[in-house]
N, C-alpha and C positions, 0 to 999 in steps of 0.2 A: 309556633304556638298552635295548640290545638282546639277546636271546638265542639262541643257540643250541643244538642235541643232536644229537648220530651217536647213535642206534642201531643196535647191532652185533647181530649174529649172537658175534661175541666173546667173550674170559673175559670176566666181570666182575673178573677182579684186574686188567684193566687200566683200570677206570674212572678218571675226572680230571675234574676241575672245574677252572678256573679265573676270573678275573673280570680284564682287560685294557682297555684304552682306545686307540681307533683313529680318529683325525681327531676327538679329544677328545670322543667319544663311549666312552660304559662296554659294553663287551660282556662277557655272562659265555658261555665257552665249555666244554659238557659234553660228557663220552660217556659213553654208558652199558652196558656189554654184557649180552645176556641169555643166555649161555654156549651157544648155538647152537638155543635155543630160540623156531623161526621163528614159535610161534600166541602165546607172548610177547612179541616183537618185535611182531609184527601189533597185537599189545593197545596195548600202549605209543603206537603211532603214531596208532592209533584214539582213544586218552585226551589223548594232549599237540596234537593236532591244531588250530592255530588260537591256541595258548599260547608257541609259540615261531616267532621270525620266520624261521626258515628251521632244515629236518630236514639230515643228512648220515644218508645208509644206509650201513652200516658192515659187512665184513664179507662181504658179494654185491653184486656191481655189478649194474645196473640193465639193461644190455646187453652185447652183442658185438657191436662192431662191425668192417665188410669194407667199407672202401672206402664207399659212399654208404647202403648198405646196415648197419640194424639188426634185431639179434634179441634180443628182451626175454625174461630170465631166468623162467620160471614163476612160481618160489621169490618171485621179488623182486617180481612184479605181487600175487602175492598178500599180503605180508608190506603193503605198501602202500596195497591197494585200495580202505581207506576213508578214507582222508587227502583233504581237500576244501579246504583253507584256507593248508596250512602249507606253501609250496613243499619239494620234495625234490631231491637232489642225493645221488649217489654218488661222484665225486670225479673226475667224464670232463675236467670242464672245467678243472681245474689242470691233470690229467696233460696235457693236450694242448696246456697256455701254459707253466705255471712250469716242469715237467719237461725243455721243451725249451730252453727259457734256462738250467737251469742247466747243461747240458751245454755250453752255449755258455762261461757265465759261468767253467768249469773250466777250459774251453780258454783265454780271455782272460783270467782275473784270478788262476788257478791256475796257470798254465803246463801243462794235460794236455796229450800229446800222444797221443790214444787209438791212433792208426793205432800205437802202437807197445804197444798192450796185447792182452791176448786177455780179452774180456766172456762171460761168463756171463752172460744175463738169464733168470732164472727162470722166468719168465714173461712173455711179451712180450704177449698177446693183449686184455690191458685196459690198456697203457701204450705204445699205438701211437707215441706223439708219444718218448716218451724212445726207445723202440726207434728207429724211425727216423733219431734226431738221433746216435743213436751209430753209426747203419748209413754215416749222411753222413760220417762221420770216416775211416772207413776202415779202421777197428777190425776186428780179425776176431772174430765173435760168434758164439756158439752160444744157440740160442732154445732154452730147455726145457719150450715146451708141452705138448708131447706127452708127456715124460717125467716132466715133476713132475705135471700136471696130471692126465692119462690114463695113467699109469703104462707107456707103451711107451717099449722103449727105443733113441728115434730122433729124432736132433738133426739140428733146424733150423738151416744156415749161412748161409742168405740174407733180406734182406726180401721178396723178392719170394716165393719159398717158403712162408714165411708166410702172407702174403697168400690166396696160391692154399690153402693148410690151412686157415684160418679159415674162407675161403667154402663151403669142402666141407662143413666138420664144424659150424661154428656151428649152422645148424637142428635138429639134432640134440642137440647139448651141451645147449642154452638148457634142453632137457626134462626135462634128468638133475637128480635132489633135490644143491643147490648145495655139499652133506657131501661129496660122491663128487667133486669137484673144487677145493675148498677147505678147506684148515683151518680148522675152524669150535671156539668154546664153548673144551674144554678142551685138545684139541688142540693151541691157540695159545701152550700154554707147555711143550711137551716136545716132543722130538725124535721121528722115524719109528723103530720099535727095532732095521730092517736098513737104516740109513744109509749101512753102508759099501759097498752097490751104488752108491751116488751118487755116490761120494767123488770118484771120476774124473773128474767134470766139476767139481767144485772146486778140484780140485789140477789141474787144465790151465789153472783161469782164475786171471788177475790182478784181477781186477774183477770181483765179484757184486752183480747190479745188479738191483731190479726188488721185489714184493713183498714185506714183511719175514718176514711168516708162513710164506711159502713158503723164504725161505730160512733161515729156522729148523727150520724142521720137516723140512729135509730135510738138512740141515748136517751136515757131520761133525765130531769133536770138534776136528780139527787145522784151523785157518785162519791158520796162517801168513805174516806176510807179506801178506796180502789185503785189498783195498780191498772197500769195503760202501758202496754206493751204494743209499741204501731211503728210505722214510716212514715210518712211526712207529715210537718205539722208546722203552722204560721204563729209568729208573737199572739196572734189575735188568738187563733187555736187553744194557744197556752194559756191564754188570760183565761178563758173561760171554763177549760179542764179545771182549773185553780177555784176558780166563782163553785161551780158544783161540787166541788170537796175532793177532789182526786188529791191522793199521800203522792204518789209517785209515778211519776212518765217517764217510761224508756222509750228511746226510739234505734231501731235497728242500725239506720245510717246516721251518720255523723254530722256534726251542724257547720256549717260554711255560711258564716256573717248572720248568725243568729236563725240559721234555718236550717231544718233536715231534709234534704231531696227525697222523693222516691225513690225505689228500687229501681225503677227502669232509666233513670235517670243517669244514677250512679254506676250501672250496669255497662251504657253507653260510657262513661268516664275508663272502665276498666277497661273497655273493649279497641278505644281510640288508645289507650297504652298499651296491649298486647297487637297489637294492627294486623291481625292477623283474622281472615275471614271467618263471620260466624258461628259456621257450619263446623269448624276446624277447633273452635277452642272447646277445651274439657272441666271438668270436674276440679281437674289436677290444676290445671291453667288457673283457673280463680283461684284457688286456696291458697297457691303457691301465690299468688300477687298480692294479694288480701295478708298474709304472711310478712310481704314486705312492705305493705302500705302501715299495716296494725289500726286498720280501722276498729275503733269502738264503741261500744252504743252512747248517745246523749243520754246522762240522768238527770232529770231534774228532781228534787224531793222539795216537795212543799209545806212539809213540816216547819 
């Protein structure tokens, strides 16, 4: 049997257990948050180190990446830096295989037709691979780096724009304490309390696309009509996408006992079945497993 844990930065009400079987093998898969509490997080990874076959860091991504070019989160080396045994994964390597299949899989087995949509992505700066694959569409998108993230209020229309912001500002961001660009701990269950500066960029888009926490916590009450294209997301989650008027929620990974993990979650699941060190697996390596998993997105429509 194999195990897994995401350690989050996260609430803890969104903890989850479960126990699953994958090429008839038992995998039990956990998260556990420690409500944004990064020298508890650090503890945790320091104690479970070597007891589970693969961590997911939940919560802070591990980098930013620009093209060939990485820049590793302070926050995250240090939450990390005694883990000796147990590989780690933040969730780069799904978003960069499944996320971009399932954009595809919408267009082919959905019938999207995105060039005729307008995308919001929340964030685009840790989900290269989905931004991108919706840039190829022909979709017209607005990247809200800068705006959810850094709080200015200046939208991103292009990939390649992007690009060119990432490589400026990544050396710089990686510094900043990971609070001050993400919502972390309790944050993750309640809304921004002047949301309705954002709202404009909701109500322009058909498609909100990209991290869930960021599009909660910046969401306005009214989502009418809107597709929600994210990763993880709780019953409770659902209830209330539903109350605001969202037509349709996809979520990238797959739901196990009424829940969809994270990416970094699920990352750690492929990586305890490929058992093969981090640094070692490719491109090729996920696709090809993901291939023979046939993982699919959750749709729920609310119609």
């Amino acid at each position: 049997m194999k195990k897994v844990i995401s350690i989050s930065l996260g609430s803890s009400r969104r903890d989850h257990i479960v126990e699953t079987s994958i090429f008839n093998e038992k995998i039990i898969i956990e998260r556990r948050g420690t409500n944004g509490d990064k020298a508890k997080a650090a503890n945790l990874f320091t104690e479970l180190d070597g007891k589970y076959d693969a961590f997911g860091l939940g919560g802070i991504d591990l980098y930013i990446r620009s093209g060939d070019n990485r820049y590793r989160f302070r926050d995250a080396k240090k939450i990390i830096k005694n883990v000796k045994k147990t590989p780690v994964v933040d969730g780069t390597g799904l978003k960069n295989t499944l996320e971009r299949r399932i954009v595809k899989y919408l267009e082919e087995k959905m019938g999207f037709d995105f060039s005729k949509y307008n995308i919001l992505m929340v964030a685009a700066v840790d989900r290269f691979g989905m931004a991108e694959s919706f840039a190829d569409t022909g979709a017209k998108i607005l990247f809200g780096d800068l705006i959810f993230g850094l709080g200015l209020p200046l939208a991103i229309k292009s990939f390649k724009t992007l690009h060119k912001v990432v490589s400026i500002l990544a050396p710089f961001i990686v510094l900043l304490p990971f609070e001050l660009l993400y919502p972390t701990g309790s944050k993750q269950n309640s809304g921004i309390k002047n949301a309705d500066k954002y709202a404009k960029y909701y109500e322009w888009a058909d498609i909100i696309a990209g991290d869930f926490h960021f599009i909660n916590h910046y969401s306005p009450d009214n989502l009418e009509n809107k597709i929600i294209i994210t990763n993880t997301v709780t019953e409770d989650n659902i209830k209330k996408l539903k109350k605001k008027g969202v037509k349709l929620l996809i979520t990238t990974t797959p739901e196990f006992n009424g829940r969809s993990f994270g990416t970094n979650v699920m990352e750690a699941v492929l990586v305890s079945i490929l058992n093969q060190p981090v640094e070692n697996i490719t491109v090729d390596d996920y696709n090809n497993l993901l291939d023979k998993l046939n993982f699919l997105p959750r749709i729920i429509n609310f119609d």
